[in-house]
N, C-alpha and C positions, 0 to 999 in steps of 0.2 A: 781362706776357709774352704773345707772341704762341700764337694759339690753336694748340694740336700736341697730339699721342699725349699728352704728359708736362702739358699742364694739366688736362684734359678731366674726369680723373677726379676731380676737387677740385671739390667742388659747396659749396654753401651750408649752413651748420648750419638749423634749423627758427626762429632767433635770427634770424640773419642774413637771410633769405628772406620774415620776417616784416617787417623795416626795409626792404628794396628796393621791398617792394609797397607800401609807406608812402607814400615815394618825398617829400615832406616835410615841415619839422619847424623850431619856430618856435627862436631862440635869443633869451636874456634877458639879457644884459650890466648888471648892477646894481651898485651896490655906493658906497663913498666919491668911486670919481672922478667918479661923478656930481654930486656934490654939491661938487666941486673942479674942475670943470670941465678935467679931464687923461683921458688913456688910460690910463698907466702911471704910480701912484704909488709911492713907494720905502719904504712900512711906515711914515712917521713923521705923518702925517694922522691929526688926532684921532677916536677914535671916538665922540664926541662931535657931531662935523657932520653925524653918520648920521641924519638924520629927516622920513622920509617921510609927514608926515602925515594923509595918505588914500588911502595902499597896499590897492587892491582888487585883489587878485591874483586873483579871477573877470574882472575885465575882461580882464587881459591873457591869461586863459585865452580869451575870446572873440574877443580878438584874434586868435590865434594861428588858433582857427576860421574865422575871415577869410581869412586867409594859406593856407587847404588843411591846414591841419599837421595828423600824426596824433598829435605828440606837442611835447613843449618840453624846453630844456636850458638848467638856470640857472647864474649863474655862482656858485656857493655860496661861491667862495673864489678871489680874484684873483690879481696879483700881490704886490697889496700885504701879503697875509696876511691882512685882513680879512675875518671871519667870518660868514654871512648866517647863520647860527641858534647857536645856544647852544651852545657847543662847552665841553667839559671840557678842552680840549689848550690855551685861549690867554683872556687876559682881552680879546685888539684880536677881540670880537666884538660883533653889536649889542644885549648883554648889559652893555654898556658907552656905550651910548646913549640917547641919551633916548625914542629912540622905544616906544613901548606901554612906558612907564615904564622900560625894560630887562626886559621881559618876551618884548619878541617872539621872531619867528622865521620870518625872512621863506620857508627852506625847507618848514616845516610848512603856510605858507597858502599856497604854490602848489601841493606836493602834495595838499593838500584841495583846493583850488578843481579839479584836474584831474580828483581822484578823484571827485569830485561830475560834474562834466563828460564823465567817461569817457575824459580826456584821459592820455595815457603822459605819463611824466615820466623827467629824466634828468639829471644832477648834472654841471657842471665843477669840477674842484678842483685847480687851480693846483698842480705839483709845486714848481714857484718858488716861495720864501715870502721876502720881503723884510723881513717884519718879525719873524720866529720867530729867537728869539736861538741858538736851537740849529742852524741851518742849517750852519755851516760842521764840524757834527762829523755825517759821512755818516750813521754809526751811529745816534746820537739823534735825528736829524730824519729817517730811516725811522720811527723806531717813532713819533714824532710824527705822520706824516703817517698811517700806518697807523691810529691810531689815530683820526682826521681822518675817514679814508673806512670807516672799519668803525662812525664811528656816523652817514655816510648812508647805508650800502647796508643798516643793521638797523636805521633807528626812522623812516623816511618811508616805506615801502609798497614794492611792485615799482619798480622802472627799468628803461628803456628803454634809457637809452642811458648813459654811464659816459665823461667826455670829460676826456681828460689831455692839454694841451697844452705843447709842447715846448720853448715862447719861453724865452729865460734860463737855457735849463738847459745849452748848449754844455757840453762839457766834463765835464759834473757827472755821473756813475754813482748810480743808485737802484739799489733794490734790487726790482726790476722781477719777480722770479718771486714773491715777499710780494706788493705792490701786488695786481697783478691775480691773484693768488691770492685775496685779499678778495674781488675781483669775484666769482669763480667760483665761490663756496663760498656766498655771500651774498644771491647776485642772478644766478643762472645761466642766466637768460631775457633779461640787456643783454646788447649790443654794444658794444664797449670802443674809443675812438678812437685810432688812431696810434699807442700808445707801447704798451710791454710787451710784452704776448701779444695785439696787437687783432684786433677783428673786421671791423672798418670802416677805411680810407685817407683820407687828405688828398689832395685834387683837385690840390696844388702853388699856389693863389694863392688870395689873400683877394677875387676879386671873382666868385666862384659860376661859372665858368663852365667846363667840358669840355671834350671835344675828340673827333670821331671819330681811331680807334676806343677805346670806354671799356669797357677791359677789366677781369676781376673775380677775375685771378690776377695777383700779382703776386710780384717774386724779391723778397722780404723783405729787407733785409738791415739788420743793425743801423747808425745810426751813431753819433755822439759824446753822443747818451746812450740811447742801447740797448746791452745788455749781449748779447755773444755769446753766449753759455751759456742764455739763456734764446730765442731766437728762431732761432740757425743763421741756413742761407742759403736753407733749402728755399724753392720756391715754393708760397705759400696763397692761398685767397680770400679777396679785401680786397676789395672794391668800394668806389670813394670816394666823399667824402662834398661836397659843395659849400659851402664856408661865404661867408657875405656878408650886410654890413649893410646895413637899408636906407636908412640914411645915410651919410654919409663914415665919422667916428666909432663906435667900438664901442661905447661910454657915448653916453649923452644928451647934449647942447652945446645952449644956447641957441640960437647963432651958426648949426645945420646947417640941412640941410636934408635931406629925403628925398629917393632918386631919384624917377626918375619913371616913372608907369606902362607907357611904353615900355621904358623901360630894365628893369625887371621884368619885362616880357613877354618879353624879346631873353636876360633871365636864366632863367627859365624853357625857353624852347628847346633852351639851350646845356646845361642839367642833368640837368630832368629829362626834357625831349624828348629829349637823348642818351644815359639810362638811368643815368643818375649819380641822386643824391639831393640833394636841395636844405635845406641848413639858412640859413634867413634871418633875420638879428639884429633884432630890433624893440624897445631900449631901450629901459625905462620914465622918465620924466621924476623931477624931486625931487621930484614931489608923491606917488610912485609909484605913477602910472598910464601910461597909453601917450596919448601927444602924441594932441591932437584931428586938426593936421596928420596927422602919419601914420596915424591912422586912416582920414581919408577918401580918404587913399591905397591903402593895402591893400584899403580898399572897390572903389574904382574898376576895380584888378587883380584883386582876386575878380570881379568882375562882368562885368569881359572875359572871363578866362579860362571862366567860366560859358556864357558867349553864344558863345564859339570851341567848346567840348568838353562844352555839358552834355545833347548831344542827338545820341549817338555812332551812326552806322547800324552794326549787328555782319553782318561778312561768314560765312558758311560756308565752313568752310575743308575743301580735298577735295586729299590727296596724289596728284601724279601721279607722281612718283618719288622716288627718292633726292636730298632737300633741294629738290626743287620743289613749288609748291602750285600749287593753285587758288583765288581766292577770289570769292565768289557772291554778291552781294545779290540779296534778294526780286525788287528792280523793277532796271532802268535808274536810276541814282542821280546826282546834280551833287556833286559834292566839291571839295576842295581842300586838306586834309588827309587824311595816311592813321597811325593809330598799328599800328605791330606789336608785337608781343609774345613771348619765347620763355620756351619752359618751362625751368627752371632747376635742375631736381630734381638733374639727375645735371650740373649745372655749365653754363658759358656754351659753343655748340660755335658758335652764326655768325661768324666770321671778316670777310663781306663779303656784300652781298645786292642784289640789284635789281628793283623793278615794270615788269610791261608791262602796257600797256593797249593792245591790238589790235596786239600787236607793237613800238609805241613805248616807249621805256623813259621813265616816267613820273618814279623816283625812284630813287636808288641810295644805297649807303652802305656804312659796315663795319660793325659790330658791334651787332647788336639789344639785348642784353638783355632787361631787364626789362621797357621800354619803350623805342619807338622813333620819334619823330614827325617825318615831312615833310611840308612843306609846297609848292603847285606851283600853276602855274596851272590854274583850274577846268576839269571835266574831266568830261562827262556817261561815264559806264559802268556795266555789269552784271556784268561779271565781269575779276579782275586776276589775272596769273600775279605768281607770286612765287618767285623763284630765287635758293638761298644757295648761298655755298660755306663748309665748313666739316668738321666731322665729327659725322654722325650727328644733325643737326641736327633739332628737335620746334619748329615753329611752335606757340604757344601759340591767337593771337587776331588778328584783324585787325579793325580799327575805322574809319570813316570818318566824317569832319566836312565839313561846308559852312559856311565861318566868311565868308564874303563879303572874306576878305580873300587878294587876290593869292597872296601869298608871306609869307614871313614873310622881316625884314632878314636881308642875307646875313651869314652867321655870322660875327660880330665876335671879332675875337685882343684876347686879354686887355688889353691896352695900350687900344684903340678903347673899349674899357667900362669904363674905371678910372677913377673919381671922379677932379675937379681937386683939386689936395694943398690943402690948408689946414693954418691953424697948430693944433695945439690947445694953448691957452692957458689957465691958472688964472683961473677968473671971480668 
């Protein structure tokens, strides 16, 4: 919803505010179809083919440190129905694999490995179950699933984040005030994804990327599997979330390939330089660990983005009026990036804003948030005006970068960044 009287007052929970300054977060896509070489399998894949036999879920925790992330979201439970830890609700879990004899639990060794790491952690779990015989009776496949998410939010530690997604479920009514009732009773410090009663939005496309202006109220409204009774139509804070693999595929594929550092870079600007959050899928291989390839991918993009942002000039910032600033550096400065920042306490108020520098308008835009990065040609100054429109608007922080690069690509529509389709095929 556009910024007015009627959003302003709808700020962020201490949950929520804690996730934005995050800003991003690694995603783990695991499970049977990896080892079947599909996206979507349909519950009848044996649990059997599950065995990863040198799953070090510290590495992919150090992956994930690579990527920036302040936390991870695994996929504990797909479409298939297939179970990443020892569940009492289904025998199709890797309880019924060969791997660590059927001892393991692939949830319990990435929340250790994080909790060692200091890494958040945060659970998906499939409302689609394809393989759960009780699905077509509403009633008993609530309390199954219930029963599902009440023993991850009580026997792996805090979460972060709590991610219910909506694919397969058209049509299908859960019982959405139970659900994230579990959440909030259980684990009252996550952010809940898209469905129910959430805390966090879907961005609207699988390839991570925003759009000005990236607003953080939004008219909620149920659809065909949100339940009216539990959401209404009010307007809340949602601020969305960006999800995107860094390959074609959500699962591992032999066949893929990783984007490429550019195109992560061009992802990056469009998320979290336009104050959106960034969740980037980095699937483990059958061996389950994280592909050597994409490792020295995600190196290469940490190491950019280190050499563009790790050595930020902080401006002083001096109000000269209602929604204009001043911003100050020590010396005369060369730049080419500038990030802003808005405080967020009492909700999102910039609307639209713009820099001058000696009167030239430098950079413009709508909506700051959280963060807000542009990029321009370099630009020797000492002091920038910076002018919102909005209401009641609190500049946070202004930062300034000398990344020796021009500009950054002009902002690509969804379409221009979208992986070439491929088949995914059973290998």
């Amino acid at each position: 919803m556009p910024i007015s009287e009627d959003t302003v007052g709808l700020h962020p929970s201490p949950a929520q505010l804690r996730w934005q300054q995050a800003g991003v977060a690694v995603f783990f896509h695991f499970g049977l179809n990896t080892f079947a070489g599909v996206e979507w399998s349909d519950g009848t894949l044996p649990a059997a083919s599950f065995d990863p036999t040198a799953l070090d879920a510290r590495q992919w925790v150090a992956a994930a440190r690579i990527a920036g992330a302040q936390h991870v979201v695994l996929t504990a439970k797909h479409h298939d129905g297939f179970c990443l830890w020892p569940t009492a609700t289904t025998e199709y879990s890797v309880a019924s694999s060969p791997w660590r004899g059927g001892d393991g639990d692939v949830v319990r060794e990435l929340a250790d490995a994080c909790a060692e790491a200091e890494m958040g952690f945060g659970v998906y779990l499939s409302p689609w179950d394809r393989n759960a015989t009780c699905y077509p009776d509403a009633a008993a496949y609530d309390d199954f699933y219930c029963a599902q998410l009440t023993e991850l939010c009580t026997g792996y530690g805090d979460l972060v984040e709590v991610w219910f997604d909506g694919a397969g479920s058209a049509g299908r009514e859960y019982d959405w005030a139970r659900i994230t009732g579990i959440v909030r009773e259980h684990q009252p410090g996550a952010v809940i994804f898209n469905m129910g009663d959430p805390d966090i939005r879907w961005v609207g496309n699988e390839d991570g990327l925003a759009s000005d202006p990236v607003l953080y109220v939004a008219d909620w409204t149920p659809n065909d599997v949100h339940t009216d009774a539990v959401l209404g139509f009010a307007p809340r804070y949602l601020p969305p979330e960006c999800d995107v693999s860094l390959r074609h595929g959500w699962f591992w594929h032999p066949f893929d390939e990783p984007k490429t550092v550019e195109h992560l870079l061009g992802i990056h600007y469009r998320s979290v330089g336009l104050g959106a959050n960034l969740l980037l899928n980095v699937p483990p291989n059958r061996d389950g660990l994280i592909d050597r390839t994409d490792l020295a991918v995600l190196e290469e993009y940490s190491t950019e983005l280190a050499r563009r942002f790790g050595a930020p000039l902080e401006a002083r910032i001096i109000r000269r009026d209602a929604g204009v600033w001043d911003a100050e550096f020590a010396d005369q400065v060369e730049i080419d990036h500038l990030e802003l920042a808005e405080a967020l306490d009492a909700g999102q108020r910039v609307a639209a804003h713009r820099v001058l520098a000696d009167s030239d308008v430098l950079c413009e835009g709508g909506t700051i948030g959280v963060r807000r990065m542009h990029s321009f040609t370099e630009r020797a100054v000492r002091r920038l005006r910076i002018e919102t429109d909005g209401i009641d608007p609190v500049l946070r922080s202004v930062r300034a970068f000398r990344t020796g690069v021009a500009a950054a690509p002009d902002m690509p529509t969804v379409a221009e960044y979208r992986a070439p389709e491929a088949d995914i095929i059973v290998m």
